[in-house]
Structure formats: C-alpha cells, structure tokens
DSSP file (Angstrom, degrees, kcal/mol; ACC not computed):
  #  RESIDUE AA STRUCTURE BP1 BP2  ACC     N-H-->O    O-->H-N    N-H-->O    O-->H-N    TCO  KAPPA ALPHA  PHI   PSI    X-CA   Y-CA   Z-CA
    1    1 A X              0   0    0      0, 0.0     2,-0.5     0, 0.0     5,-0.0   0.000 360.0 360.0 360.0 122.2    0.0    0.0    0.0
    2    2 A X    >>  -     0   0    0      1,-0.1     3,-3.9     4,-0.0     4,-1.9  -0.395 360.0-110.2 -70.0 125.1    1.1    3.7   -0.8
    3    3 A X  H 3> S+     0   0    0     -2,-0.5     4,-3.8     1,-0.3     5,-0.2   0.739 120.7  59.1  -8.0 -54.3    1.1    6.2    1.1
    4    4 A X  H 3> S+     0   0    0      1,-0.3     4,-1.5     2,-0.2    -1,-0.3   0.794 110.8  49.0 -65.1 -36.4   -1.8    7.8   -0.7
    5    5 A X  H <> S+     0   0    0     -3,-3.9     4,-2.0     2,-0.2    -1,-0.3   0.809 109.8  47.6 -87.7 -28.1   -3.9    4.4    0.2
    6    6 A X  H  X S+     0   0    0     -4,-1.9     4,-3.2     2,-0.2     5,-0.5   0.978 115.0  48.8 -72.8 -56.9   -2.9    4.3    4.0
    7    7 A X  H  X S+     0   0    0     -4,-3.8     4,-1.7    -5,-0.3     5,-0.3   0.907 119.4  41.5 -45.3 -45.6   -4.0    8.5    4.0
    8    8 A X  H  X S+     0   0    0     -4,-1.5     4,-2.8    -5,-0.2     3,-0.5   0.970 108.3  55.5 -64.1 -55.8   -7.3    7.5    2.2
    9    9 A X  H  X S+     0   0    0     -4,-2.0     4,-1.6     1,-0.2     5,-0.2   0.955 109.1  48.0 -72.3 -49.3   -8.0    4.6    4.1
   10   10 A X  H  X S+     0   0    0     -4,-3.2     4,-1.4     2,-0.2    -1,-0.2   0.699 110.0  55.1 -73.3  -4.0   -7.9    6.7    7.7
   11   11 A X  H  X S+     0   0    0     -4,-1.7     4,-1.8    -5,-0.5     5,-0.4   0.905 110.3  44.4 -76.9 -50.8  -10.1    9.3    6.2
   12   12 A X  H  X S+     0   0    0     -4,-2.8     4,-0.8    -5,-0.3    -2,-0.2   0.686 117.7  40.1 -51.9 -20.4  -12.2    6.8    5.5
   13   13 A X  H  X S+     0   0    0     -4,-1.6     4,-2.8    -5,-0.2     5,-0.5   0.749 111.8  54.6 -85.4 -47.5  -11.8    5.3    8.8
   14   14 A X  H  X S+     0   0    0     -4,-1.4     4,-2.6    -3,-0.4    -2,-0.2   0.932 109.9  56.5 -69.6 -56.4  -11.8    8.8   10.6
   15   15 A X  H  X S+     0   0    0     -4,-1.8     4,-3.7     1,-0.2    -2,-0.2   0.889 114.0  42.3  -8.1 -66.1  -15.8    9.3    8.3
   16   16 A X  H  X S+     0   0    0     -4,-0.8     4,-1.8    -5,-0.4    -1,-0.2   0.836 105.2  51.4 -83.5 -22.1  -16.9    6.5    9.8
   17   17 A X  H  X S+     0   0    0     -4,-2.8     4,-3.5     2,-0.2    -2,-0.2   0.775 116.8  49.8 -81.5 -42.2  -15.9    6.7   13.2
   18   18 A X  H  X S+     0   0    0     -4,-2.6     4,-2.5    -5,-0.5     5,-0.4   0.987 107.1  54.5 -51.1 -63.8  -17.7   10.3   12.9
   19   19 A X  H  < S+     0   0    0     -4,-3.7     4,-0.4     2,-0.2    -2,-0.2   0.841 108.9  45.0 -45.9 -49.0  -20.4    9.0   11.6
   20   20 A X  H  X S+     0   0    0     -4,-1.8     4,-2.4     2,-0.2    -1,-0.2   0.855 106.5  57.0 -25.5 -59.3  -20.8    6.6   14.3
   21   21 A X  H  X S+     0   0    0     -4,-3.5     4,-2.7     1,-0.3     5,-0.3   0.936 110.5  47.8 -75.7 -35.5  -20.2    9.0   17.1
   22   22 A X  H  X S+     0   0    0     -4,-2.5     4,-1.7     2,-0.2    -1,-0.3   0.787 113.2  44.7 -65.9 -14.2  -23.2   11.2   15.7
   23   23 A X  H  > S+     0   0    0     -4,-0.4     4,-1.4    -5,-0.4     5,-0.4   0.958 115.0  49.8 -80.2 -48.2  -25.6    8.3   15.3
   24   24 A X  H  < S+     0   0    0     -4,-2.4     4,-0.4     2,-0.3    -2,-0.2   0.740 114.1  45.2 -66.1 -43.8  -24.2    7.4   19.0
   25   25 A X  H >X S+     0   0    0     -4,-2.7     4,-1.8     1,-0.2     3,-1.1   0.981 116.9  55.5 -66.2 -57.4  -25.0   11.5   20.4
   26   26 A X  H 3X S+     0   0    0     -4,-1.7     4,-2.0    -5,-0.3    -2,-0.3   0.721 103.6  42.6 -54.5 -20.8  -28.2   11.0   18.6
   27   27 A X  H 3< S+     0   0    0     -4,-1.4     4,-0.4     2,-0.2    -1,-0.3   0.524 111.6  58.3-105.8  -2.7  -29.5    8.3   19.9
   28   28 A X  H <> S+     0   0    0     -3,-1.1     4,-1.2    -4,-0.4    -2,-0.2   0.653 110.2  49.2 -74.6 -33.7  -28.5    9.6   23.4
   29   29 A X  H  X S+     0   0    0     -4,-1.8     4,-3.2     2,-0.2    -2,-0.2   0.953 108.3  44.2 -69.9 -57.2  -30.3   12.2   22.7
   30   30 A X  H  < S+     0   0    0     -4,-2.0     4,-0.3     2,-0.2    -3,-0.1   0.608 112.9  61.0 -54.4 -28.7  -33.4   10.5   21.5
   31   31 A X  H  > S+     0   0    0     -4,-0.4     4,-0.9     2,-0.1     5,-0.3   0.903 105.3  43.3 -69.5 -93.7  -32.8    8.3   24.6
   32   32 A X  H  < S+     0   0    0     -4,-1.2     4,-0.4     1,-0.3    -2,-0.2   0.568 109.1  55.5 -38.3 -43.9  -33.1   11.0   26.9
   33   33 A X  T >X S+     0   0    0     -4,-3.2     3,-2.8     2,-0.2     4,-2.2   0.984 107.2  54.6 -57.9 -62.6  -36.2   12.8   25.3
   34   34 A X  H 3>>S+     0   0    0     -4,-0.3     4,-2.6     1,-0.3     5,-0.7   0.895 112.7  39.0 -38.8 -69.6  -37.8    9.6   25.7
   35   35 A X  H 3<5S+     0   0    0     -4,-0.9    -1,-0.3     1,-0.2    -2,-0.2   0.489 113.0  56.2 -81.8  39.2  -37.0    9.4   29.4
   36   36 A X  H <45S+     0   0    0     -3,-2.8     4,-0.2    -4,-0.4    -1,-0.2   0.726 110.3  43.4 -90.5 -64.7  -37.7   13.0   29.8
   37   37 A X  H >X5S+     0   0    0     -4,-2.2     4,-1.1     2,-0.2     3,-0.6   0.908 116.2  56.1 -77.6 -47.8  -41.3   12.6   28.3
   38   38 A X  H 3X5S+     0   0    0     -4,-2.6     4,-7.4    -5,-0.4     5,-0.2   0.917 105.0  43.7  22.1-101.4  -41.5    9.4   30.5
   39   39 A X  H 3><S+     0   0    0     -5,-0.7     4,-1.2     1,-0.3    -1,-0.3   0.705 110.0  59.9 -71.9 -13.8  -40.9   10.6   33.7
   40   40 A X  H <> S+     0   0    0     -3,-0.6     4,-1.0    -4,-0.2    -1,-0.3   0.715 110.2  46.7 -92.9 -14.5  -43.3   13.6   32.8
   41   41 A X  H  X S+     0   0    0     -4,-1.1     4,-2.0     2,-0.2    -2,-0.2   0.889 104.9  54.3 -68.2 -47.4  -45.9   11.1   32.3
   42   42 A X  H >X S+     0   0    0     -4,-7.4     4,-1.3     2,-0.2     3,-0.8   0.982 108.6  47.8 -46.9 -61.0  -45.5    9.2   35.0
   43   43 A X  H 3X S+     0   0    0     -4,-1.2     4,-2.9     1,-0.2     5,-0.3   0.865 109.1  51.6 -66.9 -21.1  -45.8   12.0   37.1
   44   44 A X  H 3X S+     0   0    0     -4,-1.0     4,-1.6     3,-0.2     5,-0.3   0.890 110.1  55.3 -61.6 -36.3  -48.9   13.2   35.3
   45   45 A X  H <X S+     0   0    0     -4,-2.0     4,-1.7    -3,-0.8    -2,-0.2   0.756 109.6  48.8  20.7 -65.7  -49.9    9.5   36.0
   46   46 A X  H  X S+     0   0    0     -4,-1.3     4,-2.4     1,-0.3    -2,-0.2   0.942 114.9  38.5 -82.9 -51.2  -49.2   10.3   39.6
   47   47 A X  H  X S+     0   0    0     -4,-2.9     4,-1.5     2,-0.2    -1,-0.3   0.771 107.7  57.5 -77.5 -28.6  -51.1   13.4   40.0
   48   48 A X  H  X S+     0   0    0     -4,-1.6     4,-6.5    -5,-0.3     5,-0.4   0.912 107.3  53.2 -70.3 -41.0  -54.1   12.7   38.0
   49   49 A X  H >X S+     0   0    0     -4,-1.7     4,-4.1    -5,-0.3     3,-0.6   0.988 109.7  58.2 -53.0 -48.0  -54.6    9.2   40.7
   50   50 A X  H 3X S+     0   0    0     -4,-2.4     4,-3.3     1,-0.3    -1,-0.2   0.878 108.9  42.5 -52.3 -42.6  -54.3   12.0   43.3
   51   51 A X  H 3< S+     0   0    0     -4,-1.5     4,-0.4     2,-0.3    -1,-0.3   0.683 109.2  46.8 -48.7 -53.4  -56.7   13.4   42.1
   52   52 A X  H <X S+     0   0    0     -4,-6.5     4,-1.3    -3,-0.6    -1,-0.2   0.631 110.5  59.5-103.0 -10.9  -59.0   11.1   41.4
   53   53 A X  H  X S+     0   0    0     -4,-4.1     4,-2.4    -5,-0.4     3,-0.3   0.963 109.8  41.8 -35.3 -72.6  -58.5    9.7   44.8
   54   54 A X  H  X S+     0   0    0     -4,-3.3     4,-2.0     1,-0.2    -2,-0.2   0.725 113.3  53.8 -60.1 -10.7  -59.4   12.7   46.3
   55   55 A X  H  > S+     0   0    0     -4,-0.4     4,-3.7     2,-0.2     5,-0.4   0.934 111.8  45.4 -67.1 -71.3  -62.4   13.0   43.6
   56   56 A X  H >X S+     0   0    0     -4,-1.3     4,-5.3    -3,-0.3     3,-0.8   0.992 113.7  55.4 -56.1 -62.7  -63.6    9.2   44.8
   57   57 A X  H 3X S+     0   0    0     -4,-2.4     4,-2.0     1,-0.2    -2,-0.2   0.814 108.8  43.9 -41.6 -65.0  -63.1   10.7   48.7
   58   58 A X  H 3X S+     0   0    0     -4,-2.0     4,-0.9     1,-0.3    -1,-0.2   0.664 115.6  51.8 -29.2 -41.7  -65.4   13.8   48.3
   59   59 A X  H <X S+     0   0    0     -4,-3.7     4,-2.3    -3,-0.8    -1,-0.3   0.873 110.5  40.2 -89.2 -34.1  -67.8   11.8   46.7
   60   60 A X  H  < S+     0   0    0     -4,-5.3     5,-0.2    -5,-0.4    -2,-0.2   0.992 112.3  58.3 -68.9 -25.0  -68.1    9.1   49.0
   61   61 A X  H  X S+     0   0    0     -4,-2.0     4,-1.2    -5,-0.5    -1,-0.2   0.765 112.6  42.7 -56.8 -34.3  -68.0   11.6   51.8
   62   62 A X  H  X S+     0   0    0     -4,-0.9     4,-5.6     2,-0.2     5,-0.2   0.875 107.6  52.0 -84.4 -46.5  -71.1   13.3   50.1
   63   63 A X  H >< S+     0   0    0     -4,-2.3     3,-1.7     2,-0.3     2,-0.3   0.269 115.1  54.5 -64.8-121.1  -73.4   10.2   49.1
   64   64 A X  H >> S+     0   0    0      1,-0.4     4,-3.7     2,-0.2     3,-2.8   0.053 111.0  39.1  43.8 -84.5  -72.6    9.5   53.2
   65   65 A X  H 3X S+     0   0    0     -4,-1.2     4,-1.6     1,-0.3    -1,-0.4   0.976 119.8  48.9 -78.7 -39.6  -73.8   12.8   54.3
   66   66 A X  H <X S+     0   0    0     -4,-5.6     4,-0.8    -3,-1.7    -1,-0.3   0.564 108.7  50.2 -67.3  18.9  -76.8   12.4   51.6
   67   67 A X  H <> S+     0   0    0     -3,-2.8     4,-2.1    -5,-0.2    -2,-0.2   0.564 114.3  51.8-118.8 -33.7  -77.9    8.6   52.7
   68   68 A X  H  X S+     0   0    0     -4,-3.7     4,-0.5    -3,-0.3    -2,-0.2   0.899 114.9  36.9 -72.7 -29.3  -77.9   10.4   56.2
   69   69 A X  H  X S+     0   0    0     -4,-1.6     4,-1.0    -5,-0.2    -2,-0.2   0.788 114.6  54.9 -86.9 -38.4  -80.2   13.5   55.2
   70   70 A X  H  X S+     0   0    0     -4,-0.8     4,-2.5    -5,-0.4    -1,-0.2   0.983 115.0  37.0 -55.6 -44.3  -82.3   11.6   53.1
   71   71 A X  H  X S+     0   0    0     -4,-2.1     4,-2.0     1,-0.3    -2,-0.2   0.730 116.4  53.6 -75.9  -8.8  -83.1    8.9   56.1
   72   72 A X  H  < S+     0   0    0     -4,-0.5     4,-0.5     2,-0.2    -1,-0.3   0.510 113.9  43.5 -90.1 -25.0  -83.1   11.9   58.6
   73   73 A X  H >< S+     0   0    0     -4,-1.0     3,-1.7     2,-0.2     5,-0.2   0.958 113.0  58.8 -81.2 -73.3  -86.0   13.6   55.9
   74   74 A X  H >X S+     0   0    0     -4,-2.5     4,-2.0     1,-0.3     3,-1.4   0.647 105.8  41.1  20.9 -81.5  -87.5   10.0   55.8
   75   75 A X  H 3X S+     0   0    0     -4,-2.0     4,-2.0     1,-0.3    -1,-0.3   0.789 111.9  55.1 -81.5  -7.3  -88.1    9.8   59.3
   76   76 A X  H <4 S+     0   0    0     -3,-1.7     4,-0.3    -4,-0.5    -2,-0.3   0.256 112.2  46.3 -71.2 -14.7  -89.5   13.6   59.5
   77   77 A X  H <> S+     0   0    0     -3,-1.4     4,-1.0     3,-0.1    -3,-0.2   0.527 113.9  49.1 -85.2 -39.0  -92.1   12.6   56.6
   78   78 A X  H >X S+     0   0    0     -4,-2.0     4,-0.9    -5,-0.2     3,-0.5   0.966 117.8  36.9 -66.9 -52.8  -92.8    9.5   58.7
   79   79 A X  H >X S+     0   0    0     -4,-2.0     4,-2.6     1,-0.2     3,-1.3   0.945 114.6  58.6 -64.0 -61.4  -93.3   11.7   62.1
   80   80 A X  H 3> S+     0   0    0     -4,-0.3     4,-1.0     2,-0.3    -1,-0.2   0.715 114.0  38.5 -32.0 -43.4  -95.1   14.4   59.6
   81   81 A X  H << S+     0   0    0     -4,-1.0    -1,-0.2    -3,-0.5    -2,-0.2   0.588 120.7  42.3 -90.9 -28.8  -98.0   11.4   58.5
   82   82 A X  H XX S+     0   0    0     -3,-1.3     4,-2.7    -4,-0.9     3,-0.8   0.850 107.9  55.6-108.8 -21.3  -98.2   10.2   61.3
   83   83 A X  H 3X S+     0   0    0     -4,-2.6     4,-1.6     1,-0.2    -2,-0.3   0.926 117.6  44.9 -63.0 -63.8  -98.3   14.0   63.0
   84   84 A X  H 3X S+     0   0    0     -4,-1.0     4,-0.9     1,-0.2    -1,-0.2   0.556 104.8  59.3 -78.0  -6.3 -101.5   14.5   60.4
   85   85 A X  H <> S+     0   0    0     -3,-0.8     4,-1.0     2,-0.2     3,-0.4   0.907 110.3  39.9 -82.3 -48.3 -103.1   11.3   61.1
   86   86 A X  H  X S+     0   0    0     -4,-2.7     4,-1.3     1,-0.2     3,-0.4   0.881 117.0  55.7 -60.0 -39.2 -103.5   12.1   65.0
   87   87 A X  H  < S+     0   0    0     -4,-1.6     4,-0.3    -5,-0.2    -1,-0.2   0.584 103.6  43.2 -29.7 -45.6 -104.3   15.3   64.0
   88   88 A X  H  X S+     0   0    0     -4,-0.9     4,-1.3    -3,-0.4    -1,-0.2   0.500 113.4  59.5 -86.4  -3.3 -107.3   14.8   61.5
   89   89 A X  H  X S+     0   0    0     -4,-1.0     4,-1.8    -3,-0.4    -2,-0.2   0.852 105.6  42.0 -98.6 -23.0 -108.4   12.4   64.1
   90   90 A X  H  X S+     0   0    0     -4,-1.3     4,-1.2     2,-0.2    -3,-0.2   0.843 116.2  55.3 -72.2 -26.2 -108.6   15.4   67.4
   91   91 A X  H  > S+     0   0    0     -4,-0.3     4,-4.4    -5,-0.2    -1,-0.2   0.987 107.9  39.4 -59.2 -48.2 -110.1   17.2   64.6
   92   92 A X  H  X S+     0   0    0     -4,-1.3     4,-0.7     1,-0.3    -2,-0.2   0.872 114.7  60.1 -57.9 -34.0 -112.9   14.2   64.0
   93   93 A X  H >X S+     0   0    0     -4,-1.8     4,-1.8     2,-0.2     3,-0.5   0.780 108.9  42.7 -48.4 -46.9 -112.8   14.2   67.9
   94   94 A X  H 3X S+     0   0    0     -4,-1.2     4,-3.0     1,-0.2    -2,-0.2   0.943 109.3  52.1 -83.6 -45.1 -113.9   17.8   67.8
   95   95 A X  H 3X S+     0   0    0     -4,-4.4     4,-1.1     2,-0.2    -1,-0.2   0.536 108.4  50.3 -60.2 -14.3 -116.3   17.8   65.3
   96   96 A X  H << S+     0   0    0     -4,-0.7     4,-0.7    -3,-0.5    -1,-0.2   0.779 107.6  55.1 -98.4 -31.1 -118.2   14.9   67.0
   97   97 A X  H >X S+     0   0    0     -4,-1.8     4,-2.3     2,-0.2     3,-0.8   0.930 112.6  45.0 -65.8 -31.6 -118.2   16.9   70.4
   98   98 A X  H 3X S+     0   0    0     -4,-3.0     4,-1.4     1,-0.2     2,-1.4   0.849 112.2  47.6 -69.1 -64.4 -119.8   19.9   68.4
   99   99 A X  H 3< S+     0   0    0     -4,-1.1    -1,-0.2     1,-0.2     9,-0.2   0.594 118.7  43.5 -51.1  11.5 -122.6   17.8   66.4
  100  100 A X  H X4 S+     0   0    0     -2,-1.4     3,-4.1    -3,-0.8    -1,-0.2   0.733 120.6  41.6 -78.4 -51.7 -123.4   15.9   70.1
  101  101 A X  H 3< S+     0   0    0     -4,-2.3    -2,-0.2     1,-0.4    -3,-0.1   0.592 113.8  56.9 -75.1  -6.5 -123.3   19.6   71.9
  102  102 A X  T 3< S-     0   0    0     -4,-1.4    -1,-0.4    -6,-0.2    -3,-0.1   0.350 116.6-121.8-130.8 -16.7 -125.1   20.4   68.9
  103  103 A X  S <  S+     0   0    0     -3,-4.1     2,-2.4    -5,-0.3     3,-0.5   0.423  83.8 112.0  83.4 -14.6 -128.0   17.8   69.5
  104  104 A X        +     0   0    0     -6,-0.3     4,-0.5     1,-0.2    -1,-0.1  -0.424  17.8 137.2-105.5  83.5 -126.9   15.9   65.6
  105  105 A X    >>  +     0   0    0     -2,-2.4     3,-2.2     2,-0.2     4,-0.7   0.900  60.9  78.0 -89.7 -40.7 -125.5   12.5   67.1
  106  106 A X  G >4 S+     0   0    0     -3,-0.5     3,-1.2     1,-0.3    -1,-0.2   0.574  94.8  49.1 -12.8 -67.0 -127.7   10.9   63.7
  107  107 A X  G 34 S+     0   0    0      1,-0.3    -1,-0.3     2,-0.2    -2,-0.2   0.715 108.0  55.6 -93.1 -38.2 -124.7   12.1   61.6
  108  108 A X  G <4        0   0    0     -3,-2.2    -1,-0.3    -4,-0.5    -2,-0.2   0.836 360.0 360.0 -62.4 -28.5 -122.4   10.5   63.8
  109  109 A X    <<        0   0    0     -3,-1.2    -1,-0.3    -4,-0.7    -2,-0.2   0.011 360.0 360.0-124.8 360.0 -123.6    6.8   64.0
C-alpha cells in the first residue's frame, strides 16, 4: 500500500468513526427525550390518581352525608304522616263533640 492508500483509508476510517459518534449522540439524545417525556408522564400518572383519589373521597364523603339526610327527611315525613293522622283524628274528635253539643249524634252513627 502507498502512502496515498494508508491517508485515504484513515479518512475513511476517521468518516466512519464520525459517523458513528453522531448516530451514538443521537441516539443519546433520543434516549433522553424519551425518558424526559416518561418521567413527565408518569408523574402526570401520579397526580391525575391524586386526584381522582381525592375525587372518589369527596364523593363518598357526600353520598354519606346524603344517605344520612335523606333517612333523617325520611323519618321527619314518617313523624309528619303520622303527626296528620293524629291530627285529623282530634279534629274528627272535635267535630263529633260539636254535632253531640249540637244535638246531631244521627250524623255520627
């Protein structure tokens, strides 16, 4: 080999070994974005579960306090019915002491 072949053959060698180290930076690069974008998912990941834990807490914490107001309405409708039943009956109570005082027991009986 001549001289002229050795100088040609380590530019050519010197090309490729360039060439290498830029695919080698690129893909270091392309590595890193990836776990860049990753790890920024993950933690979006992380914080949306917080989230929708605390989402899931609030809500069970509300059906709770509505399961309690509904059955707390509940018995206050129940008390309420039963509140109008005793009621129309001291009324019927009243009405039969006027129609006696009143001489009209017929209408009663």
């Amino acid at each position: 080999m001549t001289r002229e072949h050795l100088l040609e053959a380590m530019r050519c060698m010197t090309e490729e070994r360039s060439k290498r180290e830029e695919q080698i930076q690129s893909m270091a690069r392309r590595l890193e974005e990836e776990t860049s974008l990753r790890c920024s998912l993950q933690r979006e990941q992380v914080q949306w579960q917080m989230q929708r834990n605390s989402i899931s807490g609030a809500l069970v914490g509300l059906v709770e306090e509505l399961t309690g107001t509904i059955a707390e309405l509940a018995t206050q409708i129940e008390e309420g019915e039963s509140f109008r039943s005793r009621y129309a009956r001291v009324l019927e109570g009243i009405e039969s002491v006027r129609l006696l005082a009143r001489g009209e027991t017929q209408e009663l009986f």
